[in-house]
ZAMARGU-4260 file (C-alpha; in steps of 0.2 Angstrom, whole numbers, plus 5000, padded with zeros to 4 digits):
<rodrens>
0) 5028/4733/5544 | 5016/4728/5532 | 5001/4738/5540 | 5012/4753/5539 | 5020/4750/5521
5) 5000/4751/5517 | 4995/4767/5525 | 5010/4777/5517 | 4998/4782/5502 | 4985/4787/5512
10) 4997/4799/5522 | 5006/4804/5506 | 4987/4809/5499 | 4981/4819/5514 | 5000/4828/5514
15) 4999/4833/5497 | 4978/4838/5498 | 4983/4849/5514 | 4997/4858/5506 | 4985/4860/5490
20) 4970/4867/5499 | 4984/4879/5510 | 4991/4885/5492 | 4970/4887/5485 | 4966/4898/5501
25) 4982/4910/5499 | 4980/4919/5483 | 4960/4919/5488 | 4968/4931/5501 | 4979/4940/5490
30) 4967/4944/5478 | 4955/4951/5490 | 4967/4962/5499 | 4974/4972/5482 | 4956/4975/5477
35) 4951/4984/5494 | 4970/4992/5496 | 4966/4999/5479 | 4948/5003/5482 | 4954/5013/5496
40) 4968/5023/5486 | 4957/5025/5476 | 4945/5035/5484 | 4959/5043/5495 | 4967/5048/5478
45) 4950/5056/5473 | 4948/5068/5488 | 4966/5073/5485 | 4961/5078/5468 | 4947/5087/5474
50) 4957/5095/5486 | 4969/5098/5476 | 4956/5105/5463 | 4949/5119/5473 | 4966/5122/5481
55) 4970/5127/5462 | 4956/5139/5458 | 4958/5147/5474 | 4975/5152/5468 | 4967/5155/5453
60) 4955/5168/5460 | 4969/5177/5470 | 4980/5178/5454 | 4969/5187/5444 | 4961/5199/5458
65) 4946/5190/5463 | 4941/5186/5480 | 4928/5172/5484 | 4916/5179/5497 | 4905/5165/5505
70) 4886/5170/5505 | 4878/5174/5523 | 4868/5160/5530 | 4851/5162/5532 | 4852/5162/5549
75) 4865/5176/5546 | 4853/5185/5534 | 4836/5182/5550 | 4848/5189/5561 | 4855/5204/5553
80) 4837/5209/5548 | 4830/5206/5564 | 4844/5218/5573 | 4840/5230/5557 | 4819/5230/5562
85) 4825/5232/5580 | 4837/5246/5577 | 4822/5255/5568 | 4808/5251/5580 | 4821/5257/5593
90) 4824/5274/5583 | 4805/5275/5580 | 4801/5275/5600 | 4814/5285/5604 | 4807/5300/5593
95) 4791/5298/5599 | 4797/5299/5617 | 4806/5315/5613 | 4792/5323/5603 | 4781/5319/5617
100) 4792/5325/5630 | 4790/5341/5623 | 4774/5353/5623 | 4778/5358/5604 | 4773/5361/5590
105) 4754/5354/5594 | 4749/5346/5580 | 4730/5345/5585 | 4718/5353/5573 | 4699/5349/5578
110) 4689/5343/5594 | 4694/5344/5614 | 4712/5338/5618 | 4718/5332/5633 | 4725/5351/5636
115) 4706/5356/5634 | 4697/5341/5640 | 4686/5349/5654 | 4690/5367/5653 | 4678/5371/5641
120) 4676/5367/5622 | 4687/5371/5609 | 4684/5378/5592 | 4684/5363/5580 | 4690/5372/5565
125) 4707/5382/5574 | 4722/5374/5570 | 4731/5378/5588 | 4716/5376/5602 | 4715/5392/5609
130) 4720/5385/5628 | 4737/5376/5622 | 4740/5394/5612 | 4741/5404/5626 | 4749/5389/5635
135) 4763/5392/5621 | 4763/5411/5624 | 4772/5408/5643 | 4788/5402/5631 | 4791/5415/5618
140) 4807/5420/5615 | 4813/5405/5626 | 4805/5390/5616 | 4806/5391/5597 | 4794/5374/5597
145) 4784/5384/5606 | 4787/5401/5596 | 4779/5391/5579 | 4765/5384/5589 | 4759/5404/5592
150) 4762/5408/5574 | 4750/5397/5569 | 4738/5401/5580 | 4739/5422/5577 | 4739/5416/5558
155) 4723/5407/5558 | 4709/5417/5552 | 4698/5405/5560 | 4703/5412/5578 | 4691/5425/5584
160) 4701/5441/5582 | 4700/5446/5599 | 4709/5430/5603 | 4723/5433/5590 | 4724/5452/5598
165) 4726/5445/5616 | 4738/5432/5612 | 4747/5446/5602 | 4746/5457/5616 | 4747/5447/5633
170) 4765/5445/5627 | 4768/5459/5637 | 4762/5451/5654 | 4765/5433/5653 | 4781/5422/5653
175) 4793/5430/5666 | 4800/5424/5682 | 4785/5435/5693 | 4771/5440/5679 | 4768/5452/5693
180) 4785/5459/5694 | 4795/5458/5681 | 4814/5461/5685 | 4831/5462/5678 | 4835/5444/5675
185) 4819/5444/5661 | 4828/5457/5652 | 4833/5443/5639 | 4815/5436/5636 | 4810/5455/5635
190) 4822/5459/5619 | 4817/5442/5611 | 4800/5447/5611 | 4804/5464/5605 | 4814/5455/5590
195) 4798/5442/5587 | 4787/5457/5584 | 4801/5465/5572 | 4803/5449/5562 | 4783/5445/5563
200) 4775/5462/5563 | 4777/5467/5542 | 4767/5451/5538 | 4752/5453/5550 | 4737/5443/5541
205) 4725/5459/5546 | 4724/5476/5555 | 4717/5467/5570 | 4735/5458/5570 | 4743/5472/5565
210) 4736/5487/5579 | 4742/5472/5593 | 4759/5471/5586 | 4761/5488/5587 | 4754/5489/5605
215) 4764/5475/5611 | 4780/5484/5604 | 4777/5498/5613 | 4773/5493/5628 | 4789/5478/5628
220) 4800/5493/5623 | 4795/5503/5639 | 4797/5487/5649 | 4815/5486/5644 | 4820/5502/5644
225) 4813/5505/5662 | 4821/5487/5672 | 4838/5493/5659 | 4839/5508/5668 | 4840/5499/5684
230) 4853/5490/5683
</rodrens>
């Protein structure tokens, strides 16, 4: 009994440092736990705020007739102008196809074309050369391309006048269905050239212009009158 009556101390001691250091390491806890839960309402109350912040002048905005419009990225801004240059280069080749697909108007004004190349020289200081004017004669009153590639050729003092006079006058034999035969169903090209010569014939740059004009007329005007009459 003794030896136990002497160790009750000792326990009493260790019961009371136990419940001590249990009671120490509690509010340790506690006061760690309120400073991260308020930490984290804190920041949670922040990005409410700010949430709450642009939600306003949103409102804002709408109320007083204003409408936020974000700017376009610059991988927007790359793109659109990329489609925009793509469009134009697109356009460009497509005009250039077109005006290459036609014969007219021939925009050459010196040296041996591809038209000429090997069939002779060409005058250098014509504005039409003289091969691709006469190739031009095969379509009046058909082509008006064609038409204003003529014009400047008859118009250019620079053409020998006995070319101008030929391609004046060779209106009468070239262009129809059998150059050789002309028949009813050229009728049409036959008047348009009659109308040509009305419309050009008051501004003939000379009287070498002017005698073929007349000659052509008259020689058009048979033409018609003859393949009319037989219909």
């Amino acid at each position: 009994m003794k030896p136990a009556i002497a160790l009750m101390p000792v326990l009493v001691c260790a019961a009371v440092a136990a419940l001590w250091l249990t009671r120490e390491g509690t509010p340790e806890v506690d006061r760690v736990k309120p400073s991260q839960n308020h930490e984290t309402k804190t920041e949670s109350d922040g990005l409410r705020v700010v949430a709450s912040g642009m939600s306003e002048v949103a409102k804002s905005g709408e109320k007083g007739g204003e409408k936020s419009v974000a700017a376009p990225r610059i991988v927007d801004r790359v793109a659109l102008s990329t489609t925009t240059s793509e469009q134009a280069a697109g356009s460009s080749t497509l005009g250039v196809s077109n005006d290459v697909a036609r014969a007219w108007p021939v925009r050459s004004t010196s040296g041996t074309t591809p038209a000429t190349a090997g069939r002779g020289g060409a005058n250098p200081d014509v504005s039409v050369p003289t091969k691709i004017a006469f190739r031009a004669l095969w379509y009046l009153g058909t082509d008006p391309e064609a038409e204003k590639t003529w014009l400047r050729a008859i118009n250019d003092r620079n053409q020998p006048p006995g070319v101008r006079s030929d391609l004046i006058i060779d209106m009468v034999d070239e262009g129809y269905s059998d150059n050789d035969h002309p028949s009813e169903v050229d009728l049409p090209i036959i008047k348009s050239r009659l109308e040509l010569i009305e419309r050009y014939a008051p501004f003939a740059i000379d009287d070498v212009n002017k005698r073929a004009f007349e000659v052509a007329y008259r020689e058009l005007l048979e033409l018609y009158l003859r393949l009319g009459d037989k219909r």
